[in-house]
HTML snippet that shows the backbone in 3Dmol.js (N, CA, C, O; Angstrom):
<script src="https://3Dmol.org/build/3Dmol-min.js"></script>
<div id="view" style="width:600px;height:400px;position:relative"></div>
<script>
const pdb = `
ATOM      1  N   UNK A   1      -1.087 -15.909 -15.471  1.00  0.00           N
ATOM      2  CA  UNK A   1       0.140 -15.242 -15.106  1.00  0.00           C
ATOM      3  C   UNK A   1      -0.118 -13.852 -14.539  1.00  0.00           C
ATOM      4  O   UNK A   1       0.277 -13.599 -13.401  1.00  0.00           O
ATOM      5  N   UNK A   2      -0.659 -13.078 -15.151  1.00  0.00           N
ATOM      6  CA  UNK A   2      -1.468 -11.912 -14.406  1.00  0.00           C
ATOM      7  C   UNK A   2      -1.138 -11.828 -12.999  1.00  0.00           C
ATOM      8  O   UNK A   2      -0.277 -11.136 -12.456  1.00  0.00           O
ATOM      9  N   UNK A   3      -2.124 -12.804 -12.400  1.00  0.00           N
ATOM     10  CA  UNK A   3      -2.415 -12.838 -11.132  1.00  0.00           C
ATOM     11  C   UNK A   3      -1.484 -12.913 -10.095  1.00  0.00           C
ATOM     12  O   UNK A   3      -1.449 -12.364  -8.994  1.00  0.00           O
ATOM     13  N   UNK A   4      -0.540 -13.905 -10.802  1.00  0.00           N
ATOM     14  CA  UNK A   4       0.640 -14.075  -9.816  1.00  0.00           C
ATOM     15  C   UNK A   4       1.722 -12.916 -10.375  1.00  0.00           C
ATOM     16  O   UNK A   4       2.549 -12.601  -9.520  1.00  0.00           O
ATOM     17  N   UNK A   5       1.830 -12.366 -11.409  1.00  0.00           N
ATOM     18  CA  UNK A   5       2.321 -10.865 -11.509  1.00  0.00           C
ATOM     19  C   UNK A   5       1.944  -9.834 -10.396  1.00  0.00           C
ATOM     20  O   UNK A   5       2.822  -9.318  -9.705  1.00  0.00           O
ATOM     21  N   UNK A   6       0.906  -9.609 -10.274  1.00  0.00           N
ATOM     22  CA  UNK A   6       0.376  -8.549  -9.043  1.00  0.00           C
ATOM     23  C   UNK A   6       0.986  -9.350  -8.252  1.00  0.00           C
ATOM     24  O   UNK A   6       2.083  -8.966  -7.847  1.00  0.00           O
ATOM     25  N   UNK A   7       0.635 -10.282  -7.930  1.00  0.00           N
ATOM     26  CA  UNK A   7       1.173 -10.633  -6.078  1.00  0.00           C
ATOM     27  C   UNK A   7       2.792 -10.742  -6.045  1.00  0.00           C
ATOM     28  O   UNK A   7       3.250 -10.459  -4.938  1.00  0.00           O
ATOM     29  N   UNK A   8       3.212 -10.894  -6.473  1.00  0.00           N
ATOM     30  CA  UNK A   8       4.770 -10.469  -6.890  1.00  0.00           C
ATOM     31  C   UNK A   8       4.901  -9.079  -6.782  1.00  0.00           C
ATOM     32  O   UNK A   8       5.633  -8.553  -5.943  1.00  0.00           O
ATOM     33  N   UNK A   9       4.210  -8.448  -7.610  1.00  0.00           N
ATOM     34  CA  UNK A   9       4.448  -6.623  -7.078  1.00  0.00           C
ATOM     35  C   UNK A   9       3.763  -6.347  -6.548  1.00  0.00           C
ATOM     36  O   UNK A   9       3.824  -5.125  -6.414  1.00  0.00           O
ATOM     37  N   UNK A  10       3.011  -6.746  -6.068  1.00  0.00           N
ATOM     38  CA  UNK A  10       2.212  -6.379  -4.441  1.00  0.00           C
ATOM     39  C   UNK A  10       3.202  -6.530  -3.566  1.00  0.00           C
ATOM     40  O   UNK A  10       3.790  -5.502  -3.232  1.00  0.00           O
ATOM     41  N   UNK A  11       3.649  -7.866  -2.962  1.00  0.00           N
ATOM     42  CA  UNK A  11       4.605  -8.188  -2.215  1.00  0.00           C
ATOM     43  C   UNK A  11       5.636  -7.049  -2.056  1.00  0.00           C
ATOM     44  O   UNK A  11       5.867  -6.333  -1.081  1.00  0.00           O
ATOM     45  N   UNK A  12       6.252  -7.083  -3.423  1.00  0.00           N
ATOM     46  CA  UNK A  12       7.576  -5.932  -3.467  1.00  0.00           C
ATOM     47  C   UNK A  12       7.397  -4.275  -3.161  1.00  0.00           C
ATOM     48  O   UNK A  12       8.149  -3.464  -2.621  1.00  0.00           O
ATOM     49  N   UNK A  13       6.127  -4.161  -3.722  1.00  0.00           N
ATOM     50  CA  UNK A  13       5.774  -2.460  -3.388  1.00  0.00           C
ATOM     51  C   UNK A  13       5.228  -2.416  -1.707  1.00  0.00           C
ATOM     52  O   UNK A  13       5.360  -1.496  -0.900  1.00  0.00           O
ATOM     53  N   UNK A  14       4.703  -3.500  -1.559  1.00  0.00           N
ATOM     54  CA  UNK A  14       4.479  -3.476   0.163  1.00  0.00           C
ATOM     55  C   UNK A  14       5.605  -3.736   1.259  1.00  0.00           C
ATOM     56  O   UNK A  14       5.372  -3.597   2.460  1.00  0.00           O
ATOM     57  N   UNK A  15       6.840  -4.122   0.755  1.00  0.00           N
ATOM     58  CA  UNK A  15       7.867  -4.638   1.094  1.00  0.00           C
ATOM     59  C   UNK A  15       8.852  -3.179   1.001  1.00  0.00           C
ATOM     60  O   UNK A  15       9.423  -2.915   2.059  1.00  0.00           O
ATOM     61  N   UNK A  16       8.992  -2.638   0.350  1.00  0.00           N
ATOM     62  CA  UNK A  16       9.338  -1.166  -0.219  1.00  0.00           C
ATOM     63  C   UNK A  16       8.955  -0.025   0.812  1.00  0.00           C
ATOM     64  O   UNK A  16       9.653   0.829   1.360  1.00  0.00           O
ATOM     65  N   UNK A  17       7.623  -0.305   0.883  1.00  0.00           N
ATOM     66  CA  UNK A  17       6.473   0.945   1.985  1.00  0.00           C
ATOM     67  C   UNK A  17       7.233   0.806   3.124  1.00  0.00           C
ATOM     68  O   UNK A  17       7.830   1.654   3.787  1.00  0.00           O
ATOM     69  N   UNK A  18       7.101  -0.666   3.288  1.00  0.00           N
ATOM     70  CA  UNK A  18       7.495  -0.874   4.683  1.00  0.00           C
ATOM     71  C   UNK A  18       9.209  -0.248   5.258  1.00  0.00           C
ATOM     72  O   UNK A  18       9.574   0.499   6.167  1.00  0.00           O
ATOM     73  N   UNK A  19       9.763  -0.857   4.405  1.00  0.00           N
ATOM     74  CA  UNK A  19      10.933  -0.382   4.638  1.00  0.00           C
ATOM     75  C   UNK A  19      11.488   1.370   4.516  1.00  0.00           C
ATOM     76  O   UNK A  19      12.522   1.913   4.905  1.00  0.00           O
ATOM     77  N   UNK A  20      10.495   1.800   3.927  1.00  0.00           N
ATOM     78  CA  UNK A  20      10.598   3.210   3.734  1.00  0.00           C
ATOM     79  C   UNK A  20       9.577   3.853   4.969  1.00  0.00           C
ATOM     80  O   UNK A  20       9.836   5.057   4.970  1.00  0.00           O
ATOM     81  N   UNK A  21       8.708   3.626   5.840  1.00  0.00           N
ATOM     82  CA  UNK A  21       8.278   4.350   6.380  1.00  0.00           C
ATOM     83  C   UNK A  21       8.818   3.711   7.724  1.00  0.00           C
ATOM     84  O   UNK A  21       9.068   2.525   7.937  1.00  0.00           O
ATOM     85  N   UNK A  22       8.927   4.724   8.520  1.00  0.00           N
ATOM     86  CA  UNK A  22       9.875   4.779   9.952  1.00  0.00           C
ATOM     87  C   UNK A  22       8.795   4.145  10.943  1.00  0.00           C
ATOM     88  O   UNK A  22       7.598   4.428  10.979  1.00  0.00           O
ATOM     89  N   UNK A  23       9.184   3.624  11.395  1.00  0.00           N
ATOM     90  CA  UNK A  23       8.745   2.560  12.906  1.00  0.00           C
ATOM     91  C   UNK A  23       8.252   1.328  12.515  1.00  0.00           C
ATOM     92  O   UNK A  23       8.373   1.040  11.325  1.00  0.00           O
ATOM     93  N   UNK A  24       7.643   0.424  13.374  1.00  0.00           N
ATOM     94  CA  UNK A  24       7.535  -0.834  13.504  1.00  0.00           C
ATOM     95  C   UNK A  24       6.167  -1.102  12.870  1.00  0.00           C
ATOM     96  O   UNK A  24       5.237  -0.371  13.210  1.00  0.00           O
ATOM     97  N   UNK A  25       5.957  -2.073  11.988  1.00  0.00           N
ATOM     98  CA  UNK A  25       5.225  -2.703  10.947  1.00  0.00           C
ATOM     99  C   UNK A  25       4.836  -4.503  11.357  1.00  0.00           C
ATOM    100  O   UNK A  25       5.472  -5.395  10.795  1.00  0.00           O
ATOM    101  N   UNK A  26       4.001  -4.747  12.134  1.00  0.00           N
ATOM    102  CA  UNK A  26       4.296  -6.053  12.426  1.00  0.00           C
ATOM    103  C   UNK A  26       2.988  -6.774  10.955  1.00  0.00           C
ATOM    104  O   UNK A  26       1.772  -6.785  10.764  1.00  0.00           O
ATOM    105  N   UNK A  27       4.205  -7.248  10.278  1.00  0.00           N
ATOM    106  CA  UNK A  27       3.019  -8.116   9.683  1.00  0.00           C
ATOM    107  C   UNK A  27       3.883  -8.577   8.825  1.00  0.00           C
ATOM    108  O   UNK A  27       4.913  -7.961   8.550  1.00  0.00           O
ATOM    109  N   UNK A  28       3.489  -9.970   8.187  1.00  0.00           N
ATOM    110  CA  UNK A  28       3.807 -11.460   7.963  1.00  0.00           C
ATOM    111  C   UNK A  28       3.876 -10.994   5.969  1.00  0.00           C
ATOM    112  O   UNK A  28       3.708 -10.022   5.232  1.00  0.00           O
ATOM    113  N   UNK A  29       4.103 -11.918   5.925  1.00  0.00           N
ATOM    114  CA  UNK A  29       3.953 -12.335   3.985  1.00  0.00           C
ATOM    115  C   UNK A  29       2.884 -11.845   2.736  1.00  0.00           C
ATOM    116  O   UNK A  29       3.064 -11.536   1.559  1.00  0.00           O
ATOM    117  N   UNK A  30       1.896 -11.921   3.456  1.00  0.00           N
ATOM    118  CA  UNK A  30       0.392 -11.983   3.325  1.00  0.00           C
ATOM    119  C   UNK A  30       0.236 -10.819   3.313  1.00  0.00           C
ATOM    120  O   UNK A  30       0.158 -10.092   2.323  1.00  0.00           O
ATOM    121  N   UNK A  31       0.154 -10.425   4.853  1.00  0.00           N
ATOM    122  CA  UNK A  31      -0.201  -8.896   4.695  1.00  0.00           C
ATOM    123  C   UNK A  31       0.363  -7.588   4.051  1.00  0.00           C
ATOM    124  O   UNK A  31      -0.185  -6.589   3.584  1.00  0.00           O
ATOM    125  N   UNK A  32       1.850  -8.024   4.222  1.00  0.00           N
ATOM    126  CA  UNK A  32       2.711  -7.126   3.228  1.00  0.00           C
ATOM    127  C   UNK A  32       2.262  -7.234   1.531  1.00  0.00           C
ATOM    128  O   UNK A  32       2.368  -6.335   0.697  1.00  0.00           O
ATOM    129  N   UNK A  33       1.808  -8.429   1.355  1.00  0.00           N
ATOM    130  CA  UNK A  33       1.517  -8.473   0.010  1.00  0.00           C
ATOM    131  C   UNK A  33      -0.200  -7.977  -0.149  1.00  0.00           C
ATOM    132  O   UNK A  33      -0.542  -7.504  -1.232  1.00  0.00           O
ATOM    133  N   UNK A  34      -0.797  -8.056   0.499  1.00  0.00           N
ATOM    134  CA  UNK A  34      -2.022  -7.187   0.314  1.00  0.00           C
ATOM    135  C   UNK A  34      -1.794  -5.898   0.596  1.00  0.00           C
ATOM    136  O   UNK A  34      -2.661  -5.160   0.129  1.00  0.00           O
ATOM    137  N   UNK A  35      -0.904  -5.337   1.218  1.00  0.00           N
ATOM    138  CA  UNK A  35      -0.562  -3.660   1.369  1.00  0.00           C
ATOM    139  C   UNK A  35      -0.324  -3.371   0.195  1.00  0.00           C
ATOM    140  O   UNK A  35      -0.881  -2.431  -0.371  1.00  0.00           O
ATOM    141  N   UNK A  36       0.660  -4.237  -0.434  1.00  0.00           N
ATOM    142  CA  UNK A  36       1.157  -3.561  -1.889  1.00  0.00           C
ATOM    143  C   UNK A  36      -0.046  -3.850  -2.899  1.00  0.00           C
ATOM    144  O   UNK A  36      -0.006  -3.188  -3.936  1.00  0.00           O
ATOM    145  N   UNK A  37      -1.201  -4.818  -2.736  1.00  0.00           N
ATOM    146  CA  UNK A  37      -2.163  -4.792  -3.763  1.00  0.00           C
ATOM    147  C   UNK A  37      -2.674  -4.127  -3.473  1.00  0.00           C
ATOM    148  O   UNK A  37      -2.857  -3.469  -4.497  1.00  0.00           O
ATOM    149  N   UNK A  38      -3.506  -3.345  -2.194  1.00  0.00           N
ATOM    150  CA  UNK A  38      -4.321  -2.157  -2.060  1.00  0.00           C
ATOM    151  C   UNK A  38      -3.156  -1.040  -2.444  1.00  0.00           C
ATOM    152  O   UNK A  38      -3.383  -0.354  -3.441  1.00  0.00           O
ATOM    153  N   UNK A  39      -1.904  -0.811  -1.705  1.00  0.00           N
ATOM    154  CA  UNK A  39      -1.640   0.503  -2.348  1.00  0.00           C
ATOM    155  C   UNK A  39      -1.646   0.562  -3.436  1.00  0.00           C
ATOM    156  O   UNK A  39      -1.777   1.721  -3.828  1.00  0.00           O
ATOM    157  N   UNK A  40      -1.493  -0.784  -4.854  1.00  0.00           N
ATOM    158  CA  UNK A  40      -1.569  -0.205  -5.671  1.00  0.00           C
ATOM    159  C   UNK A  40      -2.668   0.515  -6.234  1.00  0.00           C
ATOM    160  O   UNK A  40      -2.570   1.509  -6.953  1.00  0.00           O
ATOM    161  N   UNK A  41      -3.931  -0.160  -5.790  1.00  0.00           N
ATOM    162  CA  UNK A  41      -5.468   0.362  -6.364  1.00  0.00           C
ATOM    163  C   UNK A  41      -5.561   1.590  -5.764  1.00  0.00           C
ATOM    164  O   UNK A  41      -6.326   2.412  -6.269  1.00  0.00           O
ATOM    165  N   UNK A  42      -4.917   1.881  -4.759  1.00  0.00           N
ATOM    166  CA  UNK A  42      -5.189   3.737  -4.098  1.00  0.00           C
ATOM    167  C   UNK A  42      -4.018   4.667  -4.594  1.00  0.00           C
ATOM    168  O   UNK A  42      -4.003   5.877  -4.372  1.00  0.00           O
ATOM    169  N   UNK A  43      -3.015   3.976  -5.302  1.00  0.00           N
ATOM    170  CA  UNK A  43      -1.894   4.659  -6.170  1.00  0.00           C
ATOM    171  C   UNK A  43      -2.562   4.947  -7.477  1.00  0.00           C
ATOM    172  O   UNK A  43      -2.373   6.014  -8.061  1.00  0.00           O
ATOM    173  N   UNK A  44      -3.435   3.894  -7.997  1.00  0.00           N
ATOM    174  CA  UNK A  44      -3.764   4.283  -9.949  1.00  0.00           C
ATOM    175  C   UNK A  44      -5.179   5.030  -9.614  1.00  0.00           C
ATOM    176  O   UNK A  44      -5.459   5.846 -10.492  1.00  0.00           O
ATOM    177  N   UNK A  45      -6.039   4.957  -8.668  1.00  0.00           N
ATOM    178  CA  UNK A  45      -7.526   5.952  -8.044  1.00  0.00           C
ATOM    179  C   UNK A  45      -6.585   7.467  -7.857  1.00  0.00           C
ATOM    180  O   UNK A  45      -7.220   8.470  -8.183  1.00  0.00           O
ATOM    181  N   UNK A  46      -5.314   7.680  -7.422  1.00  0.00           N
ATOM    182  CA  UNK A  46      -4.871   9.108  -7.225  1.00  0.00           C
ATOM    183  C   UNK A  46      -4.159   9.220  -8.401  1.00  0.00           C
ATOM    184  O   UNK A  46      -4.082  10.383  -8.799  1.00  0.00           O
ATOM    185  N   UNK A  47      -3.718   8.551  -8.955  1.00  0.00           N
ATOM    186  CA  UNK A  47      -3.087   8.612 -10.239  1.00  0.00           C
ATOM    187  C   UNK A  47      -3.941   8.996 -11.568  1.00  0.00           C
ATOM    188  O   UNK A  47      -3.655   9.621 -12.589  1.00  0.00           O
ATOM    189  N   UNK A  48      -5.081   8.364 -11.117  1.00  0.00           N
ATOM    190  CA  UNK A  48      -6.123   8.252 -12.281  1.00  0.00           C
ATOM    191  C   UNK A  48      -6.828  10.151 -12.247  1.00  0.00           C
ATOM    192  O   UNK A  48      -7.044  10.885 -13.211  1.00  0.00           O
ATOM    193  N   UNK A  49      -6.986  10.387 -11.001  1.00  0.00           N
ATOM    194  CA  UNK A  49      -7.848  11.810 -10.342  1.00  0.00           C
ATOM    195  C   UNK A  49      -6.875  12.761 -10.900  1.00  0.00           C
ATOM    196  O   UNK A  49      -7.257  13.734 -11.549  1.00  0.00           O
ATOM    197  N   UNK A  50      -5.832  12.558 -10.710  1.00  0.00           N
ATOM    198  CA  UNK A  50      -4.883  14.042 -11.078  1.00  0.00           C
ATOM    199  C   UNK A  50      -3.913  13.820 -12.499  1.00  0.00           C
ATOM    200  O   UNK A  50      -2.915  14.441 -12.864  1.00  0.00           O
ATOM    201  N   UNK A  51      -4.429  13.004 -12.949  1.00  0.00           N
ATOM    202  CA  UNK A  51      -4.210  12.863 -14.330  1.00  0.00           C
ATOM    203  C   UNK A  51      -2.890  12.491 -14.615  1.00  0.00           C
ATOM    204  O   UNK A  51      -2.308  13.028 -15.557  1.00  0.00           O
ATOM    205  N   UNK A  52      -2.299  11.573 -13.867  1.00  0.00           N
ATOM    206  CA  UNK A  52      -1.085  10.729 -14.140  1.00  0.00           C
ATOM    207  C   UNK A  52      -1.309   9.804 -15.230  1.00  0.00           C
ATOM    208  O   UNK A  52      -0.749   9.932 -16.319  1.00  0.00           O
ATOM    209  N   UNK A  53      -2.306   8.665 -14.890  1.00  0.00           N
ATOM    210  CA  UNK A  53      -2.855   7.280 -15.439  1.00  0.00           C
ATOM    211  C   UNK A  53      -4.250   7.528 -15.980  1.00  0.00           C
ATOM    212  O   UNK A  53      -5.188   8.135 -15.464  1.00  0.00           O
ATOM    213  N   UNK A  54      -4.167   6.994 -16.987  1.00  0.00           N
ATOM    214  CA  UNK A  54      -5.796   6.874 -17.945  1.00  0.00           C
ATOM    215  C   UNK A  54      -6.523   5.776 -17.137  1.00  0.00           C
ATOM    216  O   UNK A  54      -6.070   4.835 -16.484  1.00  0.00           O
ATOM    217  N   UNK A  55      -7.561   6.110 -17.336  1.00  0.00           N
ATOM    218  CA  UNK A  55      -8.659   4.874 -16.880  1.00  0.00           C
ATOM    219  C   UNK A  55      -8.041   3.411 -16.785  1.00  0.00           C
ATOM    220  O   UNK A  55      -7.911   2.605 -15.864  1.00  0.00           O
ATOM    221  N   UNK A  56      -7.724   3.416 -18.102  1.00  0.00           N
ATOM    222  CA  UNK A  56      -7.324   1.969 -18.405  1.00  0.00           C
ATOM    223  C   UNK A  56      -5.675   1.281 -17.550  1.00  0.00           C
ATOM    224  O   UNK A  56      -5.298   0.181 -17.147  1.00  0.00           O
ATOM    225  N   UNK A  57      -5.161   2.532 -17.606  1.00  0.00           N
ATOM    226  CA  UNK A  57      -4.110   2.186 -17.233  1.00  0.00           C
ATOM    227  C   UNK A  57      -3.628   1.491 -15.879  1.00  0.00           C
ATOM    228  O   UNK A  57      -4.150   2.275 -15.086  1.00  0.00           O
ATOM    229  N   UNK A  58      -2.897   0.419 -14.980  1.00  0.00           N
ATOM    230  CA  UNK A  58      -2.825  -0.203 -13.884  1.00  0.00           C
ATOM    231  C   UNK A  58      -1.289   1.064 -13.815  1.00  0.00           C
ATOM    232  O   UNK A  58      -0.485   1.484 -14.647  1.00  0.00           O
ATOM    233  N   UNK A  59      -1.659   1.395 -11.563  1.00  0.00           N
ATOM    234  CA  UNK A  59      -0.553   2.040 -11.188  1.00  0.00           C
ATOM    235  C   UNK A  59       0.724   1.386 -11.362  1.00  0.00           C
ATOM    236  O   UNK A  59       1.014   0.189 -11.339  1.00  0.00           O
ATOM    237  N   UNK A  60       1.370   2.337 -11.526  1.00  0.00           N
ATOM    238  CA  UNK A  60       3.006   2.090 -11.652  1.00  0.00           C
ATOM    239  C   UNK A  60       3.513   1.706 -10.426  1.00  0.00           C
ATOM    240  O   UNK A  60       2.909   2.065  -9.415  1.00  0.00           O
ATOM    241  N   UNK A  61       4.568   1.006 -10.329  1.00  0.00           N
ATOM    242  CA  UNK A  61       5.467   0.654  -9.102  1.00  0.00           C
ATOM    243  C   UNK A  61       5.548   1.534  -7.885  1.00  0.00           C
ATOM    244  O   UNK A  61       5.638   1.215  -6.699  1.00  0.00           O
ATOM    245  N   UNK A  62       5.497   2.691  -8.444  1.00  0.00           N
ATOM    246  CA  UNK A  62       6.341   3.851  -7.614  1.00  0.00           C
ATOM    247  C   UNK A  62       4.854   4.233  -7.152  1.00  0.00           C
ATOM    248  O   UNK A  62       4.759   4.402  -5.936  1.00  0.00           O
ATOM    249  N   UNK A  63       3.721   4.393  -7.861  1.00  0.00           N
ATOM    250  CA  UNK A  63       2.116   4.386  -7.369  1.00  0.00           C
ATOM    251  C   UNK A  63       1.917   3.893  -6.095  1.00  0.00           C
ATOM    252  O   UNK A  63       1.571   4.423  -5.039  1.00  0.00           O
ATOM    253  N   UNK A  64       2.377   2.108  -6.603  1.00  0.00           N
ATOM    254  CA  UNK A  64       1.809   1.443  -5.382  1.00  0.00           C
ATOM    255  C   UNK A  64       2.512   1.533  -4.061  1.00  0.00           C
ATOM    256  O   UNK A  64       1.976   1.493  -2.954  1.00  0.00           O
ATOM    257  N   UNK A  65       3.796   1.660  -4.337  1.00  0.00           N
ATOM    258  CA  UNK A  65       4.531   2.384  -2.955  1.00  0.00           C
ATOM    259  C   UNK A  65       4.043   3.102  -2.368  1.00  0.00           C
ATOM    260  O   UNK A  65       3.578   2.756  -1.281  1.00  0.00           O
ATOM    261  N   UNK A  66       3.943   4.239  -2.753  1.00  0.00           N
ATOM    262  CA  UNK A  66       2.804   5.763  -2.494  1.00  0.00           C
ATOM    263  C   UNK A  66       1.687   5.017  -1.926  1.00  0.00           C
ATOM    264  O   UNK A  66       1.769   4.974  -0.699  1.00  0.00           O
ATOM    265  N   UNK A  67       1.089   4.662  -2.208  1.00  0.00           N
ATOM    266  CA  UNK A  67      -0.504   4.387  -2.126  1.00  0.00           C
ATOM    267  C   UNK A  67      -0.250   3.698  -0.686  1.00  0.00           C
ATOM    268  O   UNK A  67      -0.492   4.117   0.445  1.00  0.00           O
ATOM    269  N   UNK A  68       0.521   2.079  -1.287  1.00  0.00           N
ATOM    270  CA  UNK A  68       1.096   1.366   0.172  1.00  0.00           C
ATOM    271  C   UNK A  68       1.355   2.463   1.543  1.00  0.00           C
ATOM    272  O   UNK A  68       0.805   2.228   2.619  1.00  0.00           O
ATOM    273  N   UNK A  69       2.215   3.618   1.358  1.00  0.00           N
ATOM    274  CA  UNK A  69       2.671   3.919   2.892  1.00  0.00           C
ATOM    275  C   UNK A  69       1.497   4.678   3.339  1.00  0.00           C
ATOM    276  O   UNK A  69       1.271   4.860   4.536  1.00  0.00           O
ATOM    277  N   UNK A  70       0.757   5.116   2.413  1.00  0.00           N
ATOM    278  CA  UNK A  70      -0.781   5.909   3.044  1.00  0.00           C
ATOM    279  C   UNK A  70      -1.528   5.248   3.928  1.00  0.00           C
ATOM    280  O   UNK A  70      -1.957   5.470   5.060  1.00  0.00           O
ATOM    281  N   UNK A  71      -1.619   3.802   2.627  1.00  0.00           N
ATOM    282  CA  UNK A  71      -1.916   2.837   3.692  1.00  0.00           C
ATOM    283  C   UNK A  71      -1.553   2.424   5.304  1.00  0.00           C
ATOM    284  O   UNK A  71      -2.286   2.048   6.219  1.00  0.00           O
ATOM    285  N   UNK A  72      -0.607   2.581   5.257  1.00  0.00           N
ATOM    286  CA  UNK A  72       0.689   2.034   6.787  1.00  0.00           C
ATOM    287  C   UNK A  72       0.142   3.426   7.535  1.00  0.00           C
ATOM    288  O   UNK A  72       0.054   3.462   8.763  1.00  0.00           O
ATOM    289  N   UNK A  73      -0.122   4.258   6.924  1.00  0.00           N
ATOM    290  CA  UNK A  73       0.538   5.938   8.479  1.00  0.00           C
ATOM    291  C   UNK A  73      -1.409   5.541   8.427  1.00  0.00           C
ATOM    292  O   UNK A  73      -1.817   5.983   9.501  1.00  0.00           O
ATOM    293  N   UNK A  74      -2.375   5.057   7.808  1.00  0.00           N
ATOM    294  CA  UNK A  74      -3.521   5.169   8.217  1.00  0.00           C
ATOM    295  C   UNK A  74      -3.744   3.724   9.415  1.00  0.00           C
ATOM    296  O   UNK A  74      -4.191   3.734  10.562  1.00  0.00           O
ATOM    297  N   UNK A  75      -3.275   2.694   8.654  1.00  0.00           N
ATOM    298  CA  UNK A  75      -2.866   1.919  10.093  1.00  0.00           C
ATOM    299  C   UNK A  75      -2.791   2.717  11.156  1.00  0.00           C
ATOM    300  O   UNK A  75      -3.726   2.937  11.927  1.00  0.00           O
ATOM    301  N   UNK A  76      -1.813   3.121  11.223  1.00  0.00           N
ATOM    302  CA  UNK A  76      -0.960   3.322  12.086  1.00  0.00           C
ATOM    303  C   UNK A  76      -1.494   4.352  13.145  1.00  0.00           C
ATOM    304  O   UNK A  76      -0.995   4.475  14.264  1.00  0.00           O
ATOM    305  N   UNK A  77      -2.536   5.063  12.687  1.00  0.00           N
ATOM    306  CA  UNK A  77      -3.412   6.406  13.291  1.00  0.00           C
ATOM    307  C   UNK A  77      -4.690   5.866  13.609  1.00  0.00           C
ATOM    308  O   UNK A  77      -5.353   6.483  14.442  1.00  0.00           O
ATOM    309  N   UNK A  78      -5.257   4.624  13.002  1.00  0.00           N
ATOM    310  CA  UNK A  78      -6.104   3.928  13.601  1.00  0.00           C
ATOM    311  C   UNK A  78      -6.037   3.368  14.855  1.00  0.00           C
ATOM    312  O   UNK A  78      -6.670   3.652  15.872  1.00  0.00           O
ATOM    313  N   UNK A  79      -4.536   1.892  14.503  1.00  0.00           N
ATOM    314  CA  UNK A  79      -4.395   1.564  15.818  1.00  0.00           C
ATOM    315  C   UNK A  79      -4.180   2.497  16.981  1.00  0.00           C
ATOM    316  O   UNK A  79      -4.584   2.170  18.098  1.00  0.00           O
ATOM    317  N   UNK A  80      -3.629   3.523  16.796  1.00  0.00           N
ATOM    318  CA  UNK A  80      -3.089   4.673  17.938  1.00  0.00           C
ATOM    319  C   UNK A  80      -4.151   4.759  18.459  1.00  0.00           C
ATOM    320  O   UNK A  80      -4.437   4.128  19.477  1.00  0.00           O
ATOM    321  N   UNK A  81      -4.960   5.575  17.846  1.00  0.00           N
ATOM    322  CA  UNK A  81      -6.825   5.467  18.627  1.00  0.00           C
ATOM    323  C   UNK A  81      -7.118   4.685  19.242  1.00  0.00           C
ATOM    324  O   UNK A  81      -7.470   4.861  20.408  1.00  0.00           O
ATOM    325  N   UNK A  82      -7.066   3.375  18.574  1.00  0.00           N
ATOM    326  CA  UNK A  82      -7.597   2.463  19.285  1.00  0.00           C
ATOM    327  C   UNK A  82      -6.919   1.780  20.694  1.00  0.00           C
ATOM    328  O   UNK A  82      -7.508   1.329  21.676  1.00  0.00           O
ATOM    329  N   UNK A  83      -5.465   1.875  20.421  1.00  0.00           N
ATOM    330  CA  UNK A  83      -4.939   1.843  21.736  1.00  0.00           C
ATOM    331  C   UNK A  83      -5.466   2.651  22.800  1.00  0.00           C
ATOM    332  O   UNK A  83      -5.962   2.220  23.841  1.00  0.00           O
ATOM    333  N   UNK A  84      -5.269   4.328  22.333  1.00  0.00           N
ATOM    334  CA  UNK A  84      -5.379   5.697  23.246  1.00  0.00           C
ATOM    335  C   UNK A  84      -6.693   5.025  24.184  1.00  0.00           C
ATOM    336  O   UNK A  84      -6.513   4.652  25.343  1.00  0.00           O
ATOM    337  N   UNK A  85      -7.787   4.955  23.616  1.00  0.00           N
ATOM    338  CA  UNK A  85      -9.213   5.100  24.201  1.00  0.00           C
ATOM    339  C   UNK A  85      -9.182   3.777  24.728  1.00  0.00           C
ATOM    340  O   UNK A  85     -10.343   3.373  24.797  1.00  0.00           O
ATOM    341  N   UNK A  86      -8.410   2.963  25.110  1.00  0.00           N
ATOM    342  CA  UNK A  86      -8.924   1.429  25.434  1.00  0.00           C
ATOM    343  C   UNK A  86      -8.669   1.296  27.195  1.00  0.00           C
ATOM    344  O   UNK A  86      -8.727   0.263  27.863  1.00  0.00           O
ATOM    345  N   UNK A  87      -8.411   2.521  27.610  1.00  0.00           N
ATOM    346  CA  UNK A  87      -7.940   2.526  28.823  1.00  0.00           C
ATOM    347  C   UNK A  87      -8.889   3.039  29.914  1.00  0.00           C
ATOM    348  O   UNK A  87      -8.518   3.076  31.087  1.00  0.00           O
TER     349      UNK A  87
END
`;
const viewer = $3Dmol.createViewer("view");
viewer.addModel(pdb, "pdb");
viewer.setStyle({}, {cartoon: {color: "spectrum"}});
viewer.zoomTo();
viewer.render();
</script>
């Protein structure tokens, strides 16, 4: 049960990011639900550093949101590059 717990709030905290950060997001089921499993691991790593969450502890909802849109604006500054220079 675990497992399919995270991907359930993966889904939803990546689903969340998305809808909270401004412009266009093209991506499917999958990927929204791996946004919200990486943001959460880069939500409880900043959580964990500045002393929100103990070691042990898995990020909170509101973590993986956070974590998620870092994720998206770093997308998002990648692809730009990679567009910019392709010309």
């Amino acid at each position: 049960m675990g497992i399919l717990w995270m991907i359930i709030i993966g889904f939803l905290a990546g689903l969340v990011a998305r809808l909270l950060k401004p412009g266009k997001d093209d991506m499917g089921f999958i990927m929204t639900t791996l946004l919200g499993i990486a943001g959460a691991f880069i939500g409880g790593m900043l959580g964990r550093a500045t002393g929100i969450y103990e070691a042990t502890e898995p990020a909170g909802f509101i973590a993986a949101v956070v974590g998620a849109i870092l994720l998206l604006f770093i997308v998002q500054m990648v692809r730009g590059r990679s567009i910019g220079h392709s010309h």
